[in-house]
VOSEZA-976395 format. One record per atom (N, C-alpha, C): residue number from 1; residue in three letters; atom name; x, y, z. Coordinates in Angstrom, 2 decimals, always signed. Atoms other than C-alpha are relative to their C-alpha. Example, Ala and Ser with C-alpha at 12.3 -4.5 7.8 and 13.67 -1.06 7.14 Angstrom:
# VOSEZA-976395
R 1 ALA N +0.89 -1.19 +0.00
R 1 ALA CA +12.30 -4.50 +7.80
R 1 ALA C +0.90 +1.20 +0.00
R 2 SER N -0.82 -1.19 -0.06
R 2 SER CA +13.67 -1.06 +7.14
R 2 SER C -0.77 +1.09 +0.73
# end
This chain:
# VOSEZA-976395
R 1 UNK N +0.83 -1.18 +0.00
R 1 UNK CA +0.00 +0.00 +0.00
R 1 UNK C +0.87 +1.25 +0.00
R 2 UNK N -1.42 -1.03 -0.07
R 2 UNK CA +2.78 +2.36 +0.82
R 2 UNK C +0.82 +0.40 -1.01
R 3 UNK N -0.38 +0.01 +1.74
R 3 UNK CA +4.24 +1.24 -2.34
R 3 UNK C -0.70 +1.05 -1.15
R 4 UNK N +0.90 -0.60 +0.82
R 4 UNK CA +1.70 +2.30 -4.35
R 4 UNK C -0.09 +1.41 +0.36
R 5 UNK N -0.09 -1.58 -0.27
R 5 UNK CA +1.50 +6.07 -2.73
R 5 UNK C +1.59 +0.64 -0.34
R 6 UNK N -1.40 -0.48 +0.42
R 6 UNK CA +5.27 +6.12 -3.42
R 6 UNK C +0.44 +0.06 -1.35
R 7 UNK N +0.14 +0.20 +1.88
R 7 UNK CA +5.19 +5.17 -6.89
R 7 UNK C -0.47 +1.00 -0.90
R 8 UNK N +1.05 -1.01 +0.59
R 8 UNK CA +2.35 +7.63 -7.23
R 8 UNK C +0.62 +1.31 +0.07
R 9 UNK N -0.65 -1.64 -0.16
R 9 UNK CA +4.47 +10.61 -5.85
R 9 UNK C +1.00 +0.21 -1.09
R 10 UNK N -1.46 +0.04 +0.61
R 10 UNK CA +7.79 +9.52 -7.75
R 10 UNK C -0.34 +0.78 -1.55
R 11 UNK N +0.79 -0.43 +1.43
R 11 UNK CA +5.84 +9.10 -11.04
R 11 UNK C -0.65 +1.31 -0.51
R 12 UNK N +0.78 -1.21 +0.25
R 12 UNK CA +3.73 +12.33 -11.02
R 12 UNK C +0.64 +1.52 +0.25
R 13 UNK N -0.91 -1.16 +0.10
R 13 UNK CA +6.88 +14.54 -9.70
R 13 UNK C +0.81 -0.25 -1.32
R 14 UNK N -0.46 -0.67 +0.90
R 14 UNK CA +8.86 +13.40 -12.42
R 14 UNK C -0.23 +0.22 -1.15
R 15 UNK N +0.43 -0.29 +1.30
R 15 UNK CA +6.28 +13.63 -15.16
R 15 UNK C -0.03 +1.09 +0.06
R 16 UNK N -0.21 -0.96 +0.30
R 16 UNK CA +6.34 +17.05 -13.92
R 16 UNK C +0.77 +0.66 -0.44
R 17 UNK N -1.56 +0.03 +0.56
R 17 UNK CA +9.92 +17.33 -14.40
R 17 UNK C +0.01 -0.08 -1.43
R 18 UNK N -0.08 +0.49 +1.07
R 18 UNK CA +9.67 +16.12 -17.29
R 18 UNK C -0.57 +0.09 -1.25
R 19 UNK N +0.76 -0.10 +1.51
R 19 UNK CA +7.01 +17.11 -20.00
R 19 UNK C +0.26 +1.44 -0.49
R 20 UNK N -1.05 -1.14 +0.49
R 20 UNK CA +8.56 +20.76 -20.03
R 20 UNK C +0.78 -0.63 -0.90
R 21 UNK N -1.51 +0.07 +0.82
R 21 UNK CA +11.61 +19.27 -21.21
R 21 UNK C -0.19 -0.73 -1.34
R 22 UNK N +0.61 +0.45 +1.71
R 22 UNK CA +9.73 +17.57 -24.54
R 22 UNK C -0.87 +0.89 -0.42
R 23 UNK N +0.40 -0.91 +0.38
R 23 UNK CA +7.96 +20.48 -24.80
R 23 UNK C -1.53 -0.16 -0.81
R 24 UNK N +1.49 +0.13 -0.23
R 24 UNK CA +4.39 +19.21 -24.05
R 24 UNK C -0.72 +1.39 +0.26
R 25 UNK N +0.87 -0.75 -0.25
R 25 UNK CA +1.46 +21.24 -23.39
R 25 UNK C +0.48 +0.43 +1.43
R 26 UNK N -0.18 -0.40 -1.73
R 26 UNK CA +1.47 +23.21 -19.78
R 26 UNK C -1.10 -0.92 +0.30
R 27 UNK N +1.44 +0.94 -0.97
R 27 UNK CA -1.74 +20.95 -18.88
R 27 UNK C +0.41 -0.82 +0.31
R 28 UNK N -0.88 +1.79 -0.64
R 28 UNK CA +0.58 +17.87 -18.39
R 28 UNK C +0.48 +0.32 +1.12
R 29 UNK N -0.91 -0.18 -1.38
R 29 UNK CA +2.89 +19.61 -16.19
R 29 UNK C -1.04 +0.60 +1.15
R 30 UNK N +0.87 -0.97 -1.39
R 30 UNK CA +0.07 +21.30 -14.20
R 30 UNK C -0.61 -1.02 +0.55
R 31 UNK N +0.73 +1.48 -0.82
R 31 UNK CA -1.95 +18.11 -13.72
R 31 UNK C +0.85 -0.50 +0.60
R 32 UNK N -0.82 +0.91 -0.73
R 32 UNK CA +0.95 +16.15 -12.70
R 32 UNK C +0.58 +0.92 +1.38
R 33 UNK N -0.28 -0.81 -0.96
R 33 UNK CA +1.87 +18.83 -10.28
R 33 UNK C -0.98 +0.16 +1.62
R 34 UNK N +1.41 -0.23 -0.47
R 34 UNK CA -1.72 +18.93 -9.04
R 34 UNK C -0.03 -0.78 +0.75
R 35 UNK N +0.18 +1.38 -0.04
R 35 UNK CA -1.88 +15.04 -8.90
R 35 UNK C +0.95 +0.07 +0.98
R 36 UNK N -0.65 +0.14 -0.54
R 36 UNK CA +1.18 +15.01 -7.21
R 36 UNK C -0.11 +0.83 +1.52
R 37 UNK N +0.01 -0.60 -1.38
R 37 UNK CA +0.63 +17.53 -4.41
R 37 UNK C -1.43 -0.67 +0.67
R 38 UNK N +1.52 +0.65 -0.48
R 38 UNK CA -3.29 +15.96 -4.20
R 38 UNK C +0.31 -1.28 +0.86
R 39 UNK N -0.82 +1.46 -0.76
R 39 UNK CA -1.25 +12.64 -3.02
R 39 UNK C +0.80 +0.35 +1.08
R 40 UNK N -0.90 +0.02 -1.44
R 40 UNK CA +1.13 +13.86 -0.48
R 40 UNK C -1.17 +1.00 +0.82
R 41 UNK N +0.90 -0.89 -0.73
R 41 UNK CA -2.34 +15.92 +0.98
R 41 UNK C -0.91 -1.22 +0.39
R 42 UNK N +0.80 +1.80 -0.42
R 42 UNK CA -4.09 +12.47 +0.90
R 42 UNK C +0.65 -0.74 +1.11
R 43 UNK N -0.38 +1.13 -1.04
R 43 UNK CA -1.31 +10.69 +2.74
R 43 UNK C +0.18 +0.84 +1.71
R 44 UNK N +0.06 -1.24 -1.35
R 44 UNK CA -0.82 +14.02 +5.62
R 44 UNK C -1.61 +0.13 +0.49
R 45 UNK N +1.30 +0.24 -0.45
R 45 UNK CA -4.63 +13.39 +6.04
R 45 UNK C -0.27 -1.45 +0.21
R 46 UNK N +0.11 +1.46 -0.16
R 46 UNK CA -4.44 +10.09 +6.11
R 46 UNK C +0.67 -0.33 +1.14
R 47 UNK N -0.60 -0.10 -1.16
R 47 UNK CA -2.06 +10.09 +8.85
R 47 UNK C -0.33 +0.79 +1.06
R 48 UNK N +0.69 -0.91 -1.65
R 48 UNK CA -3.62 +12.55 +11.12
R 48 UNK C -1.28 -0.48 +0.20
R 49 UNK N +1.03 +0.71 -0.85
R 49 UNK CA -6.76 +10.77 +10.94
R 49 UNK C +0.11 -0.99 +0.32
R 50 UNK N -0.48 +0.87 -1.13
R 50 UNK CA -4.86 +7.84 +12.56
R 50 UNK C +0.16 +0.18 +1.20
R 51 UNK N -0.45 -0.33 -1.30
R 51 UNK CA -4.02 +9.52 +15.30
R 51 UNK C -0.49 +1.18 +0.70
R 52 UNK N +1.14 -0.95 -0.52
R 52 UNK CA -6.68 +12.02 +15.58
R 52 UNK C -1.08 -0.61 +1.28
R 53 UNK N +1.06 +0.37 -1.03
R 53 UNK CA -9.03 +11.90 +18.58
R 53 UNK C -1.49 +0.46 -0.21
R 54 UNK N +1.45 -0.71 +0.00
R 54 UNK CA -11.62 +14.20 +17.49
R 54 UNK C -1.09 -0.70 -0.49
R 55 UNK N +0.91 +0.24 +0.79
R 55 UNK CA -14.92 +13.69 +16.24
R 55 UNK C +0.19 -0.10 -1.50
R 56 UNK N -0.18 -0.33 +1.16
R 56 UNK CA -14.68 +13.08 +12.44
R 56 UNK C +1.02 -0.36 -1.08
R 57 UNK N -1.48 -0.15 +0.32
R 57 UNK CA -11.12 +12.51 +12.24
R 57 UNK C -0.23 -1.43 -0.47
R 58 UNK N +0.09 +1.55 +0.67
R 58 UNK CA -11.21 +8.48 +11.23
R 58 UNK C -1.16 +0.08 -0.81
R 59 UNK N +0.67 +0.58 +0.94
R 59 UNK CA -13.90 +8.97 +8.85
R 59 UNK C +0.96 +1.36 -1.34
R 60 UNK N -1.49 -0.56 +1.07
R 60 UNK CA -11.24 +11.59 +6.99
R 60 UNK C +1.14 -0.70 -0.23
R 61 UNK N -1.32 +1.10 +0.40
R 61 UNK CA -8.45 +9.34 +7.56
R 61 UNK C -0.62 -1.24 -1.04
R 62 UNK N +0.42 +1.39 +0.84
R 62 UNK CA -10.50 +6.32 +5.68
R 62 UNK C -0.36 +0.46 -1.09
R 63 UNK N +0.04 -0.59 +1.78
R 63 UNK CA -11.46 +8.75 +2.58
R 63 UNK C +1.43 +0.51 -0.26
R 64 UNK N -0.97 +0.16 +0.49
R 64 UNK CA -8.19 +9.80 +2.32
R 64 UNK C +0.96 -1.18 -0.08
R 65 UNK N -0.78 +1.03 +0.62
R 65 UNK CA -6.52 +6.65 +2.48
R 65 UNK C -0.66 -0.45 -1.25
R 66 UNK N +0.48 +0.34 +1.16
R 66 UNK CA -8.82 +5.59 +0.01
R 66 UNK C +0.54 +0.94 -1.44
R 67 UNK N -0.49 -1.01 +1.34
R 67 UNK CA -7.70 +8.49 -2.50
R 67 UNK C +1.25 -0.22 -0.23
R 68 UNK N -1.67 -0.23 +0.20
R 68 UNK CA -4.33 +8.18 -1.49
R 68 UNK C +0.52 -2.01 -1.02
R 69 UNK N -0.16 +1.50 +0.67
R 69 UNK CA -4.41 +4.14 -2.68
R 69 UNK C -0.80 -0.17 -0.94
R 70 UNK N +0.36 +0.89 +0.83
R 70 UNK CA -6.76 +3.93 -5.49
R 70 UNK C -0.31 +1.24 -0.96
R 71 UNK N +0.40 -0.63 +0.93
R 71 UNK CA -8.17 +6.97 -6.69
R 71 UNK C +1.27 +0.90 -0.72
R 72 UNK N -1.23 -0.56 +0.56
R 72 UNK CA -5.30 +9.12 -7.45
R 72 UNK C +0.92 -0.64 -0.34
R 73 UNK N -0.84 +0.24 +1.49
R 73 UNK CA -2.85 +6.72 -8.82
R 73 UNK C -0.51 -0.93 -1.43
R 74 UNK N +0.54 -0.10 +1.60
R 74 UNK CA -5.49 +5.73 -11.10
R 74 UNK C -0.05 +1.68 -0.85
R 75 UNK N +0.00 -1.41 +0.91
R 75 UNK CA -5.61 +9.67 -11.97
R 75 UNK C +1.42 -0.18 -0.95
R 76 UNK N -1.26 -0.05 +1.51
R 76 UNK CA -2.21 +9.45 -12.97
R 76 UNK C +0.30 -0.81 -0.82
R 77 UNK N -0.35 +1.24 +0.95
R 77 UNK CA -2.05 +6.48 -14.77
R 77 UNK C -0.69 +0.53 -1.21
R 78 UNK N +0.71 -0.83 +1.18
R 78 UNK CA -4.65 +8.33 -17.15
R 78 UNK C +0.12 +0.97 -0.49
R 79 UNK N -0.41 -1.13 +0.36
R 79 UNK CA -2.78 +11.10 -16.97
R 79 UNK C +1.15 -0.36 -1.20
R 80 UNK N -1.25 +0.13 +0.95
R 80 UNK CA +0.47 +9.53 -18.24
R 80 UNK C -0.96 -0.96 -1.35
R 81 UNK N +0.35 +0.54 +1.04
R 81 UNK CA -1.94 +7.51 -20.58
R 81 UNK C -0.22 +1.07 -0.98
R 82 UNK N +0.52 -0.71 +1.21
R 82 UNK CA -3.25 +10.51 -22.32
R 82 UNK C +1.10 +1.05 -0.46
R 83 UNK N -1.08 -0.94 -0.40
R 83 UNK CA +0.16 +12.62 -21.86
R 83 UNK C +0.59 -1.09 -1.59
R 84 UNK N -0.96 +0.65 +1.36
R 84 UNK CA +1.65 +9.32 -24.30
R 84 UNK C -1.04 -0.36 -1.60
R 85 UNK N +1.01 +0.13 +1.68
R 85 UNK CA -1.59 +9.05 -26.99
R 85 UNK C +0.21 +1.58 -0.28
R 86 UNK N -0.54 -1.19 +0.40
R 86 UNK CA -0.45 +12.98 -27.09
R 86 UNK C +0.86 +0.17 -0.65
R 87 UNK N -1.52 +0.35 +0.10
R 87 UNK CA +3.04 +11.92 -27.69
R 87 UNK C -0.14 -0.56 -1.81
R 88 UNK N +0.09 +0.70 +1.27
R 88 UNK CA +2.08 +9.37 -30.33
R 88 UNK C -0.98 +0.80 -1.21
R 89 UNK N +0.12 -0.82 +1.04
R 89 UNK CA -0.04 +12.14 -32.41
R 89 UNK C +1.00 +0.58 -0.20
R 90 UNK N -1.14 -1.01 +0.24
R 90 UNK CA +2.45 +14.44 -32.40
R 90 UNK C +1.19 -0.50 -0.88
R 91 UNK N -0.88 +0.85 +0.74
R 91 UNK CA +4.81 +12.23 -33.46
R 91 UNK C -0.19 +0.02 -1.56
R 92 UNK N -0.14 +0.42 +1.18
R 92 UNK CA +2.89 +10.99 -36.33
R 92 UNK C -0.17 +1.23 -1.08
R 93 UNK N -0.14 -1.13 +0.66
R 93 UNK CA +2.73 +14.62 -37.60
R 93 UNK C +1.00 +0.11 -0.30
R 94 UNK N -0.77 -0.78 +0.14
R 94 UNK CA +6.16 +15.02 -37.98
R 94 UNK C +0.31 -0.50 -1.46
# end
């Protein structure tokens, strides 16, 4: 599980890194930026509603773990999917 949120950060910082420098659209690098900060806000909520006492707090920690493990690194997986059917038009223009 851990895995998977780490994968998700690695991947989505360095597609940000990275679609500047092929000289993609700004919407790649902004999503992945997005995506990427949306995940380390998932897992800092996810962790304080472990160890939260309040009212409220464990039913935030259980939607954000949930985002932080399924929904968001399916975002980016669709991100880098549509980031490389971008790739492969472009291409076949040249």
């Amino acid at each position: 599980m851990e895995l998977t949120i780490a994968i998700t950060l690695w991947v989505s910082f360095g597609a940000f890194l990275f679609f500047p420098t092929v000289r993609a659209p700004r919407l790649f690098s902004r999503t992945a930026i997005a995506l990427c900060a949306a995940e380390f806000l998932a897992c800092v909520l996810w962790t304080a509603g472990r160890t939260c006492i309040a009212p409220g707090c464990p039913a935030i920690g259980a939607t954000a773990h949930t985002a932080a493990r399924i929904d968001i690194p399916a975002l980016t997986a669709l991100m880098l999917v549509g980031a490389a059917v971008y790739g492969l038009r472009v291409a076949r223009t040249w």
